[in-house]
C-alpha positions as CSV (number, residue, x, y, z in Angstrom):
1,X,0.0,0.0,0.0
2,X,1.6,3.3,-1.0
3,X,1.1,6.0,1.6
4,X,2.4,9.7,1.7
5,X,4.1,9.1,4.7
6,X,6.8,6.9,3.7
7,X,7.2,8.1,0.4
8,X,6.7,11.8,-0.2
9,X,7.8,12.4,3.7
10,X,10.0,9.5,4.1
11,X,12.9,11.7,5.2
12,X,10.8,13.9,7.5
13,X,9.3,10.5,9.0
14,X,12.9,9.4,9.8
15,X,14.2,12.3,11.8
16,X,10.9,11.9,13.3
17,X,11.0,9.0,14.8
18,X,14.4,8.8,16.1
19,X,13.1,10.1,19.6
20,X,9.2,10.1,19.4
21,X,7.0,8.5,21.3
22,X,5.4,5.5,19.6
23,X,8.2,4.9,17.6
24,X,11.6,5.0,19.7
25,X,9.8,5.4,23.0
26,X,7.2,2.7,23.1
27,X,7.6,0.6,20.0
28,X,11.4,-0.1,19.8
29,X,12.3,-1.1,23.3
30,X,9.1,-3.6,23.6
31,X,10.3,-5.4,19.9
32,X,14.1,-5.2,21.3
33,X,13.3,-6.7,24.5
34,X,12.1,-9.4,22.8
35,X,14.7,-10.5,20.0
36,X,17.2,-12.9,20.8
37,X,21.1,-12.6,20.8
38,X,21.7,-11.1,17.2
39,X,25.2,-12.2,17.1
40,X,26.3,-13.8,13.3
41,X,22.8,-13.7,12.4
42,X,20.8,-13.3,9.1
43,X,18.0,-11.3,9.4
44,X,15.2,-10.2,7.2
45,X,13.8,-6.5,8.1
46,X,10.0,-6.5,6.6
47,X,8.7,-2.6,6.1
48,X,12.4,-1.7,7.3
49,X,11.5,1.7,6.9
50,X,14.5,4.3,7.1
51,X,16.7,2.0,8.4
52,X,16.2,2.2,12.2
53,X,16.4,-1.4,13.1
54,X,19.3,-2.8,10.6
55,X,21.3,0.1,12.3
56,X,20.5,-1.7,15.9
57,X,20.7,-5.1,14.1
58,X,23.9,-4.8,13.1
59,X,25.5,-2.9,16.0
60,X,23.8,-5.9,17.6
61,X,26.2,-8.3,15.7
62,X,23.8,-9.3,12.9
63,X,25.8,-10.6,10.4
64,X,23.7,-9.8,7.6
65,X,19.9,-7.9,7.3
66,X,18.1,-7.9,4.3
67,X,15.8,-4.4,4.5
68,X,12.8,-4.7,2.2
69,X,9.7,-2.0,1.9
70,X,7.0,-0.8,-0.1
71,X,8.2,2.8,-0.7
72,X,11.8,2.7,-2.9
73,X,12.1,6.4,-1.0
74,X,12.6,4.8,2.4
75,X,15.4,1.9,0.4
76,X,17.3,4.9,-0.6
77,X,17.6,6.1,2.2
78,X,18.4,2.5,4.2
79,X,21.7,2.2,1.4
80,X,22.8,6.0,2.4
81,X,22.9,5.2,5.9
82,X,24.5,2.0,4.9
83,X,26.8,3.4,2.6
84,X,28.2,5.7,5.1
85,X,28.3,3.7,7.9
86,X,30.8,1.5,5.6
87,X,28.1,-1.2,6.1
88,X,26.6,-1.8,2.3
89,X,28.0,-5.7,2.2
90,X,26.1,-6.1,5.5
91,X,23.0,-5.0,4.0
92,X,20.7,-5.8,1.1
93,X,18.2,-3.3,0.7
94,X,14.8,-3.5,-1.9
95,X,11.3,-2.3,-2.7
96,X,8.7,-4.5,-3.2
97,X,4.9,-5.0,-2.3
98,X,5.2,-7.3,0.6
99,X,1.4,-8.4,0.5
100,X,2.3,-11.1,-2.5
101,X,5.2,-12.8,0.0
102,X,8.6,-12.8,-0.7
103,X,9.7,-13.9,-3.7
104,X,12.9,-13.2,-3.9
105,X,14.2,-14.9,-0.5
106,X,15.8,-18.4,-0.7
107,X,14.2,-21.5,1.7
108,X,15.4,-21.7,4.7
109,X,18.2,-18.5,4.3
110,X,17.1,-16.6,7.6
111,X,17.7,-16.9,11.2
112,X,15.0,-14.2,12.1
113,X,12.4,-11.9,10.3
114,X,11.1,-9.0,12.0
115,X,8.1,-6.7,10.7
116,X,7.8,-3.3,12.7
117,X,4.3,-2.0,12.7
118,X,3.7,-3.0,9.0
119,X,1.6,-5.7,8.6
120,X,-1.7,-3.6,9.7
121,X,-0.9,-2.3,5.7
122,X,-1.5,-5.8,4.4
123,X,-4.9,-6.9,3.5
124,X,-4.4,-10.1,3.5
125,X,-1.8,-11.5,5.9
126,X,-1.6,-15.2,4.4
127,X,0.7,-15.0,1.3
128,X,3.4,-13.2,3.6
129,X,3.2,-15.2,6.4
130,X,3.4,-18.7,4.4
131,X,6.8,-16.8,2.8
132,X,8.3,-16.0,6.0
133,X,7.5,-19.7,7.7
134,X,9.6,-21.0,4.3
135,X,12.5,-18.8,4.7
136,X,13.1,-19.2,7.9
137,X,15.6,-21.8,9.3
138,X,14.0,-24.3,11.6
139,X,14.2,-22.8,15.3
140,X,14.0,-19.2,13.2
141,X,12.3,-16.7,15.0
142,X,9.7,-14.3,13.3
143,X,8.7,-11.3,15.9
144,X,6.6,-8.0,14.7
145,X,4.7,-5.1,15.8
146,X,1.1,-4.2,15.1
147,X,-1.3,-1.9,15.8
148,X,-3.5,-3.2,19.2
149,X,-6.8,-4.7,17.9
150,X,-8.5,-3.4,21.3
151,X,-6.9,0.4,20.2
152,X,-8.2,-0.1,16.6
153,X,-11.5,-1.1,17.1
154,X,-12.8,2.2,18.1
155,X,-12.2,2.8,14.2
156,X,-14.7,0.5,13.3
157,X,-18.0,1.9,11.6
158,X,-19.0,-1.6,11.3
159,X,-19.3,-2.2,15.1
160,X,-18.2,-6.2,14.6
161,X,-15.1,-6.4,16.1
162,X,-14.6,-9.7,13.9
163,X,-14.6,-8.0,10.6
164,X,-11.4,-6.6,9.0
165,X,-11.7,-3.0,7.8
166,X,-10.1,-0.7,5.7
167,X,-9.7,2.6,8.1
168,X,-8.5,6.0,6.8
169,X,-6.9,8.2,8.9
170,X,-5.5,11.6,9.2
171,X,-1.9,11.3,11.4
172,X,0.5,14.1,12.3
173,X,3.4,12.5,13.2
174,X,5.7,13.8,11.0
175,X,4.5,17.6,11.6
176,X,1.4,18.1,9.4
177,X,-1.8,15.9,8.6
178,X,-0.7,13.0,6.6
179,X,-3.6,10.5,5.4
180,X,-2.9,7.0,5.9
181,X,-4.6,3.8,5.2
182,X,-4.8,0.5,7.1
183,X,-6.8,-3.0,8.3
184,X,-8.2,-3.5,11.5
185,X,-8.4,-6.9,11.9
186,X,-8.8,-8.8,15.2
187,X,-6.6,-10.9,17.2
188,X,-8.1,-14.2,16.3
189,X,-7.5,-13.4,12.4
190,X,-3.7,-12.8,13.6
191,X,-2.9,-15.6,15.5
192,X,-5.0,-17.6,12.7
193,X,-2.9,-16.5,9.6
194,X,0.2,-17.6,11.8
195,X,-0.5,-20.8,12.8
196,X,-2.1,-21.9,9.7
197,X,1.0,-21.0,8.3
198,X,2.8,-23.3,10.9
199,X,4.4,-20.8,12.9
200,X,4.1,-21.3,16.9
201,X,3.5,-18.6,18.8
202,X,6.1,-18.3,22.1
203,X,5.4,-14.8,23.8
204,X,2.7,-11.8,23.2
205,X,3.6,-8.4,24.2
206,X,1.0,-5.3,24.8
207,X,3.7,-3.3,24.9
208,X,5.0,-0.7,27.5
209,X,5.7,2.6,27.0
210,X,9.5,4.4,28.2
211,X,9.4,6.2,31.8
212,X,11.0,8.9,30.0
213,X,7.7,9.9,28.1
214,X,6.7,11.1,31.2
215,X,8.6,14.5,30.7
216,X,8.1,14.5,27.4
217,X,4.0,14.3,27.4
218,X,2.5,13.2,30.5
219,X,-1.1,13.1,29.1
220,X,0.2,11.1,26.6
221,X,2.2,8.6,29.3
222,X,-0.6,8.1,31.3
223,X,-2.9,7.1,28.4
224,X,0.0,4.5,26.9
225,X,0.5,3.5,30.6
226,X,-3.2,1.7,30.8
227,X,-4.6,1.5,27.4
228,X,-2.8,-0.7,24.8
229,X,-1.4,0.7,21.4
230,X,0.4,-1.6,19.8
231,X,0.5,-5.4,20.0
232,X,4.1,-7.6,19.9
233,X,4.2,-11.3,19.0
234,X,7.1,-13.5,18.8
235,X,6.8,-16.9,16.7
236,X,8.9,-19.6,16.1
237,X,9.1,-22.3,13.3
238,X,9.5,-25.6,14.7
């Protein structure tokens, strides 16, 4: 799904959300907390955005991260930072539609693939999820971010929590109003799509938001400190 926001703003939305809120202050630390030692391994980054995680990948001791989004702006910008960090034969960086799978990934090449809050842009979760259980290694981990079912389904106009939507939204995260499109889905339709895919699910995560927010927004704290936002799951294939 192409979407202002990481395309015509995609350098605005990467200063952004090197300190923001839901980004490096609620989203990051949860997903960190939850990967596994990164040292020598290969890693596939699914709406890798500006480039945000391969950086931590890598300083991690990732020994290779292959970066792949939607919006060729945001890939331009991942082999820049790449390039100058004198990393580019540690990273592999491509656009392509991630709802059709992933094509052009070998069986069984990765140790771990990660999605940060990107899936919530995919219609149809199936073809992707089959992909990543076939290019992982058996005992690969798979661990994203999504947007909180509970959070999203004050979005519905349907009022049946069991229906997947199409919501349009007007965000402001990177300074001015941005319209963005996603699915709300619920959490049976998520933990369906990855188990019929024969991923095993080992840890769920609502999230919890950085003490630190509370100086930066306290309204804002409070809110992310007893409603949920964001949802993390970790799967493994076995």
């Amino acid at each position: 799904m192409k979407l202002d926001m990481y395309s015509t703003f995609a350098s605005e939305y990467d200063e952004v959300i090197q300190d923001n809120i839901y980004n490096a202050n609620l989203e990051r630390p949860t997903l960190q907390s939850m990967l596994p030692t990164l040292v020598n391994l290969r890693v596939v980054d699914l709406g890798c955005g500006s480039g945000v995680y391969a950086q931590y990948l890598l300083a991690q001791g990732a020994a290779k991260v292959t970066c792949v989004d939607y919006a060729e702006e945001m890939i331009q910008l991942v082999a820049r930072k790449a390039e100058l960090a004198g990393v580019s034969n540690k990273v592999d960086a491509y656009a392509q539609d991630l709802s059709v799978g992933l094509p052009n990934e070998i069986d069984a090449s990765a140790d771990m693939v990660i999605s940060p809050l990107m899936v919530h842009y995919l219609e149809d979760l199936n073809p992707l999820f089959a992909d990543i259980h076939r290019i992982l290694k058996i005992g690969g981990s798979f661990i994203f971010s999504t947007h909180h079912p509970f959070a999203d389904f004050e979005c519905s106009k349907s009022g049946n929590y069991f229906e997947r939507e199409l919501v349009q939204q007007e965000w402001d995260t990177v300074g001015k109003p941005v319209q963005v499109k996603f699915y709300r889905r619920s959490l049976t339709e998520i933990t369906n799509a990855l188990t019929q895919n024969g991923l095993v699910i080992t840890q769920i995560s609502e999230g919890e938001v950085d003490e630190k927010v509370k100086d930066m927004d306290s309204e804002t704290y409070t809110y992310l400190s007893n409603n949920p936002n964001f949802i993390f799951i970790k799967c493994q294939k076995i």
